[in-house]
N, C-alpha and C positions, 0 to 999 in steps of 0.2 A: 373174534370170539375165542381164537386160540388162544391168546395173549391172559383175557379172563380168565379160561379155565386152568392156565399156568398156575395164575394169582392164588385161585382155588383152591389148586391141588396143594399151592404152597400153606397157604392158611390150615387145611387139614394137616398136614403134614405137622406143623407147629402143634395144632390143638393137640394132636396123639404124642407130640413130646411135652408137653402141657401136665396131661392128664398122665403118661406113665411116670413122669417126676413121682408121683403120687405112692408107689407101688414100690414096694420093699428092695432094703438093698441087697444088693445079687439076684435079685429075682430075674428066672432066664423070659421071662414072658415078657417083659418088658423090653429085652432087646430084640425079641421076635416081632414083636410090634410093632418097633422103630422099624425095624431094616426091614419088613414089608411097607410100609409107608414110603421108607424113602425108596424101595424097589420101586413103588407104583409111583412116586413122581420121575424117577429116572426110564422108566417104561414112555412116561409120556413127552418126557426131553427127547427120548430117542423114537418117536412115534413106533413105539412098537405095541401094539392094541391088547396080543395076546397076554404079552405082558404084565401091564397093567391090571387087565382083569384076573390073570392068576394070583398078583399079589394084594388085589382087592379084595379077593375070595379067602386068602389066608388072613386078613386080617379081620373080615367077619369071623372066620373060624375062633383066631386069638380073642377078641374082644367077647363072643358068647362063654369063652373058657373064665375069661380075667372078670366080668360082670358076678358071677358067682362067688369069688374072694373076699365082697366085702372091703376092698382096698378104698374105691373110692366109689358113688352113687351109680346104682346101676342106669339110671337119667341120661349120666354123661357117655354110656357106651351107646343107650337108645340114637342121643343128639349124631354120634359121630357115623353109626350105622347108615343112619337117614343123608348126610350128609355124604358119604359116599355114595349111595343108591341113586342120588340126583346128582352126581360128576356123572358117574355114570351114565346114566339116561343121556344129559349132556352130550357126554363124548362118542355116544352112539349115532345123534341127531351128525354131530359134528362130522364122522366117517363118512356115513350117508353122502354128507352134501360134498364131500371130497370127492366119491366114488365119481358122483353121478357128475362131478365137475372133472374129473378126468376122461370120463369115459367120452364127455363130449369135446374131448381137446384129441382124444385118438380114436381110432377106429379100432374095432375088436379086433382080436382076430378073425381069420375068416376060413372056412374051409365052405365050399359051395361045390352045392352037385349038380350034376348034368344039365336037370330042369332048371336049379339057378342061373346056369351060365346062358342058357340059351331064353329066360328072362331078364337076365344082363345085357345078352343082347338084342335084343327087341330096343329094349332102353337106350343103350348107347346108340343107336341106329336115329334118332332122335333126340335133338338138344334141345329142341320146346317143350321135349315130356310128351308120355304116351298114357291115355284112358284106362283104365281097369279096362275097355271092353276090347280094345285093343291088343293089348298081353292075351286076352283068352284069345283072340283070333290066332296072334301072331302062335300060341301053344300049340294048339290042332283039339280034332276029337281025342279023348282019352285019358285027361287030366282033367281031374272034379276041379269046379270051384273055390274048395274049400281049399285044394292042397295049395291055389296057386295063391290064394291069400295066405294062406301061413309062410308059402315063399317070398311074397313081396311084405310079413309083416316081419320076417327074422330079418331080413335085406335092409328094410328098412332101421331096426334094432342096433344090428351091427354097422349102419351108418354109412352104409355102399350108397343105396341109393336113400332118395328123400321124397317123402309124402305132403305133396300141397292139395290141400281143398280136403270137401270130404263127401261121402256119401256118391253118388255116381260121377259126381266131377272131381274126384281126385285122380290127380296126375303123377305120375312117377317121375322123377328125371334120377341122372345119377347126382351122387352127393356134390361132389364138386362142380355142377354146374347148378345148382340151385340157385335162383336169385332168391336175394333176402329185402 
């Protein structure tokens, strides 16, 4: 999919020196165009997101200015707007599925408090995995339900430990003893 939206960004890229050939000579808008265009394909050689969207955003700006000139059909800045708005979209979808495919190749970080560690260990005290009703036992009186599921769902999030089954047979084990 990246390889596409290379293709993409290069086709636009072309179009916007296409359509500024069009636009008087010496005109400074015309190079303001180009060199955010090629800004925003060089943002996305060098995966830098912010980038890109900064120089996406400058060339909406340019094209609403240059569309009022009269140069060439205001159609063609509609066509180009739209076509940047769907890289976009694109390349958002695209971030997304990186994050969430990195996130499951590392573990977050982790900073864990007291009650975490000593649901840590309840867990690791067990390599077949421990019940939800078990964790409450191993906690004591004094800690709601509620907190010690937000602890085993951040734990779970941050990829320490792992959640099989569900509803009262879900089992905790820690992450790296999960079978798959």
């Amino acid at each position: 999919m990246e390889n596409q939206s290379s293709k993409k960004l290069q086709a636009l890229t072309l179009a916007v020196y296409r359509l500024t050939d069009k636009f008087p000579e010496g005109e400074i808008l015309k190079w303001k165009i180009r060199r955010s265009a090629v800004g925003a394909f060089e943002g996305f050689v060098a995966k830098d997101f912010s980038g890109i969207m900064k120089e996406i955003s400058l060339l909406s700006g340019y094209f609403l200015i240059a569309r009022k000139q009269g140069w060439v059909k205001e159609v063609n800045f509609d066509i180009l707007t739209r076509a940047y708005d769907k890289f976009i979209s694109g390349l958002e979808l695209l971030k997304e599925r990186k994050e969430v495919s990195e996130n499951k190749k590392k573990k977050l970080p982790l900073k864990t408090t007291s009650r975490q560690k000593r649901i840590l260990g309840i867990i690791e005290g067990n390599k077949n995995g421990v019940e939800y009703s078990e964790i409450l036992e191993g906690m004591g009186d004094g800690i709601s339900r509620r907190t010690i599921s937000g602890d085993l769902a951040e734990l779970t999030e941050k990829r320490v430990i792992a959640r099989r089954g569900w509803g009262r047979s879900v089992i905790y084990t820690m992450q790296n003893t999960m079978q798959k």
